[in-house]
N, C-alpha and C positions, 0 to 999 in steps of 0.2 A: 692707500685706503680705497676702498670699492669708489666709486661715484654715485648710488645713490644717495638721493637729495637727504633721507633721514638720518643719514651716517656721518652725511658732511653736513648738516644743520648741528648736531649734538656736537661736534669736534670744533664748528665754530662758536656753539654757546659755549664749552668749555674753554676756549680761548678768550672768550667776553669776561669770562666768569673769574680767569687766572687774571687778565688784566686790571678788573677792577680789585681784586685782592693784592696782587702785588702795586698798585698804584694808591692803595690807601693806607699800607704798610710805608710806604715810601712819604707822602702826607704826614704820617705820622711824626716821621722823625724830621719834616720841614724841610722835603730839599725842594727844589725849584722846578719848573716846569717841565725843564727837560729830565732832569732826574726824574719827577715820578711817572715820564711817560717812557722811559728808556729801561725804570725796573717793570714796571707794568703789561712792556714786552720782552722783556725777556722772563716774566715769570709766563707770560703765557703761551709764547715759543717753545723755549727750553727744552722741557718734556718730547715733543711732537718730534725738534729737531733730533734729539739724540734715537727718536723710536725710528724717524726713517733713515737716520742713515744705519740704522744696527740691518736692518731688514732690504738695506743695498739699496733703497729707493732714492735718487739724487737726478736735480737737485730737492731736497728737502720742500714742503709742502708750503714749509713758513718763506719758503725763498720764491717759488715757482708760483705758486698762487697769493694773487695783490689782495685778495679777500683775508686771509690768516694776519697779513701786519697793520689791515689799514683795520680790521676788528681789534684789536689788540689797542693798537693805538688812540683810536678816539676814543675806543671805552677808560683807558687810561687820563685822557684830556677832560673827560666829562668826570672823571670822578676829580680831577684838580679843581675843575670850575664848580661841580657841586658839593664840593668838601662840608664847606659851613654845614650844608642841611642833612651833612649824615651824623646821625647823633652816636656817640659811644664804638667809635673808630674800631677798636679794639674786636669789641664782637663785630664787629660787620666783619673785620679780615676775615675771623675764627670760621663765618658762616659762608663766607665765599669761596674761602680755601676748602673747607668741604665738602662745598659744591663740586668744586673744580677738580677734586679727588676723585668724584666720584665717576664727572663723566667725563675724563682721562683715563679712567680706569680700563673702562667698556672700550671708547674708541680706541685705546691702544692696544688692549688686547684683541678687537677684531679684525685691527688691521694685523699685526702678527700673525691671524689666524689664515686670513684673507691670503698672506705672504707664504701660506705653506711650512712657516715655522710650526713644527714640534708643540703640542698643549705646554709640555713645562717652560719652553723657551718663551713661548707666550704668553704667560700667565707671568716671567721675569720681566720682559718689554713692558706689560701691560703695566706693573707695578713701576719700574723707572719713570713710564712715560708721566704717570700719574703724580711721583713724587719733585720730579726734574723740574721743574717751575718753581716750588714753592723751595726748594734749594737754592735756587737762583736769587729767589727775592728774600730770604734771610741772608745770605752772604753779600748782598748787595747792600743790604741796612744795617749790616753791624751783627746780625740777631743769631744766637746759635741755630743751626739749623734743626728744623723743627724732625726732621728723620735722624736726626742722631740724640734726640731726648727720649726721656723714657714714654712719655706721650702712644698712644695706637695710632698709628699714620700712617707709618710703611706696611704693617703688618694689616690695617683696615681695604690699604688697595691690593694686597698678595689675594685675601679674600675674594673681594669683587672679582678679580682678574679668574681666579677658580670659577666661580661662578659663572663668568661668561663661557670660558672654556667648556663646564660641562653642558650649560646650555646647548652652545654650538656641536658637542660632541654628540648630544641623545636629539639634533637638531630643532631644536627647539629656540633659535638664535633671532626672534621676532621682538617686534618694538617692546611689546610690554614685559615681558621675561626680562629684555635688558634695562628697561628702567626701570625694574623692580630691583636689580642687581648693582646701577647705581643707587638708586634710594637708600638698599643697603649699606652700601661705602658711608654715603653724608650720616645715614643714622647712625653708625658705629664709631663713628670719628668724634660726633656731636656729645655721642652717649658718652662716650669715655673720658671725654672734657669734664663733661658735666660732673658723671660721679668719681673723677679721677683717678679712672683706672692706667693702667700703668704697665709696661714691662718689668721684668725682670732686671736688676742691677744686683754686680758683686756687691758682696757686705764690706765693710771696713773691719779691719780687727782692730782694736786698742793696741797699742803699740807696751810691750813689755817695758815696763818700771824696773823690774828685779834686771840687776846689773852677780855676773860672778865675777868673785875677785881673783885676786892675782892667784896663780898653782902655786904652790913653796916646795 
């Protein structure tokens, strides 16, 4: 990732943002300290880890910079300690996760871009980096992961990550362009919750009753 401060502020809200959503997921099903501080970084890692090592950068961001795991972590510890006062568990994950969607989306995709990856290759990174946390934090609580339901998730950051890319392509890759481009992501994610829109799934057939009998 660049080192300007705007790119690394955004990358570490969106590690704030995955922590508190994987650590209230974690809450929910009651595990203990160290559990919901251990899914709470690894839903906010996750992502980042797999985007820099695809893009050769090692060691990894979550590993080289103390700022990425100690964000991760306390935001994770304060959502244990202020559990009682967050009311309706459930929508707070829904609205962190796509949060955390949305600017994972952007930061992964810029850093891809940054790395001289290819627009498609980037706009690929940009969607794993985005979806790779919250993978992390369903598979760690039990919970189907929310990118392989019919839900708009994977397909909400494929969007954004387009977005940034053509920004940056007709350069136009400046603060408010790109957080209009997450905005994007959290609304489309929120939107399709809301009025449950959906992908695509095969139909089932009925399964045939009529039996033939024996040839004579």
């Amino acid at each position: 990732m660049t080192t300007s401060t705007p790119l690394l502020f955004a990358d570490l809200t969106g590690v704030a943002v995955f922590a508190a959503s994987g650590a209230s997921a974690a809450v929910a099903k009651r595990l203990d300290l160290f559990g919901v501080v251990f899914v709470g970084v690894v839903a906010a890692l996750g992502g980042g880890i797999f985007r820099d090592l695809v893009i050769d950068e090692v060691p990894p961001l979550a590993f080289a910079d103390w700022r990425y795991a100690l964000a991760a972590a306390v935001t994770a510890a304060a959502v244990f300690r202020l559990h009682p006062q967050l009311a309706r568990l459930r929508t707070t994950v829904l609205v962190l996760d796509a949060a955390g969607l949305g600017l994972f989306t952007v930061t992964g995709t810029l850093k891809a871009l940054d790395a001289h990856v290819p627009a498609v290759g980037a706009c690929m990174i940009g969607m794993i980096t985005a979806i790779g946390g919250g993978l992390g934090r369903d598979l760690l609580t039990g919970e189907i992961p929310v990118v392989l339901r019919r839900e708009i998730y994977a397909v909400a950051a494929l969007a954004g990550s387009i977005m940034v890319a053509l920004l940056s392509t007709y350069g136009h890759a400046t603060a408010a362009p790109l957080t209009a481009a997450a905005v994007f992501v959290v609304a489309l994610r929120l939107i399709s919750l809301r009025r449950r829109w959906s992908a695509p799934v095969p139909g089932m057939r009925p399964p045939r009753t009529g039996t033939r009998g024996p040839q004579g």
